[in-house]
N, C-alpha and C positions, 0 to 999 in steps of 0.2 A: 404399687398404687400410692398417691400420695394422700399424704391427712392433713388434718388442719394443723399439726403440730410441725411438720413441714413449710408452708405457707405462710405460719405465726412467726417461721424463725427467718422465712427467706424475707420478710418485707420487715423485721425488724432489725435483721441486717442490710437495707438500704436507707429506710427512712431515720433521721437520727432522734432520739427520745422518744418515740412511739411507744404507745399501748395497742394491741390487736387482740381482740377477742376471734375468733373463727369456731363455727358450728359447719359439719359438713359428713357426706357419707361417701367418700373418696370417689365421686363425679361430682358431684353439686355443693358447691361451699357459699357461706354469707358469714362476712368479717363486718365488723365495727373497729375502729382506724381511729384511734386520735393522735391528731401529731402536730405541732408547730411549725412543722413545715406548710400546712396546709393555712395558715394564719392569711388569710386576705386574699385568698385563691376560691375561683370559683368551683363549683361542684366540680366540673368538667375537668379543672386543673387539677384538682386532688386527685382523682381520677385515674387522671394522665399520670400523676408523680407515682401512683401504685403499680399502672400498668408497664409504666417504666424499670422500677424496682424486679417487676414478676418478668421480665421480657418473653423469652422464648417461652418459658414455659404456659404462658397464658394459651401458647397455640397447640403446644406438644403434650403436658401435664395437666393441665389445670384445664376441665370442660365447661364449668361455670362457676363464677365468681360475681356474689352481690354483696356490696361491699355500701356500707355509712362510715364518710369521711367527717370525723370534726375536729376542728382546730381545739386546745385545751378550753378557751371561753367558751366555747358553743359545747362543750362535754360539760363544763360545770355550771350551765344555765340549762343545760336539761336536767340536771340530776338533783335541781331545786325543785 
């Protein structure tokens, strides 16, 4: 079964300088993502850079994933 400490470690080994938070009950996971790779990308794009990251497993491992992408400004203007 996979956990979120699985999932923390596979998208922190694609996306480079990320933070991942993941809450989840080894079917249904929700991650918070900040990463500068998402910097001027849209929702969609981030997205896209995660699901790319997750590949195969998004189909095989992972049943659901709800995931908030921010770039490091949009993490440190929420957290004023």
């Amino acid at each position: 079964m996979v956990t979120p400490e699985d999932i923390k470690g596979w998208i922190e080994a694609g996306l480079e300088d990320c933070q991942v938070e993941i809450d989840g009950d080894g079917h249904h996971f929700e991650a918070v993502i900040v990463s500068p790779e998402f910097t001027g990308k849209s929702r969609i794009a981030q997205h896209q850079l995660v699901y790319g990251v997750l590949g195969d497993k998004m189909k095989a491992a992972i049943h659901a994933l709800s995931m908030k992408t921010l770039s490091p400004e949009e993490h440190a203007a929420a957290q004023d």
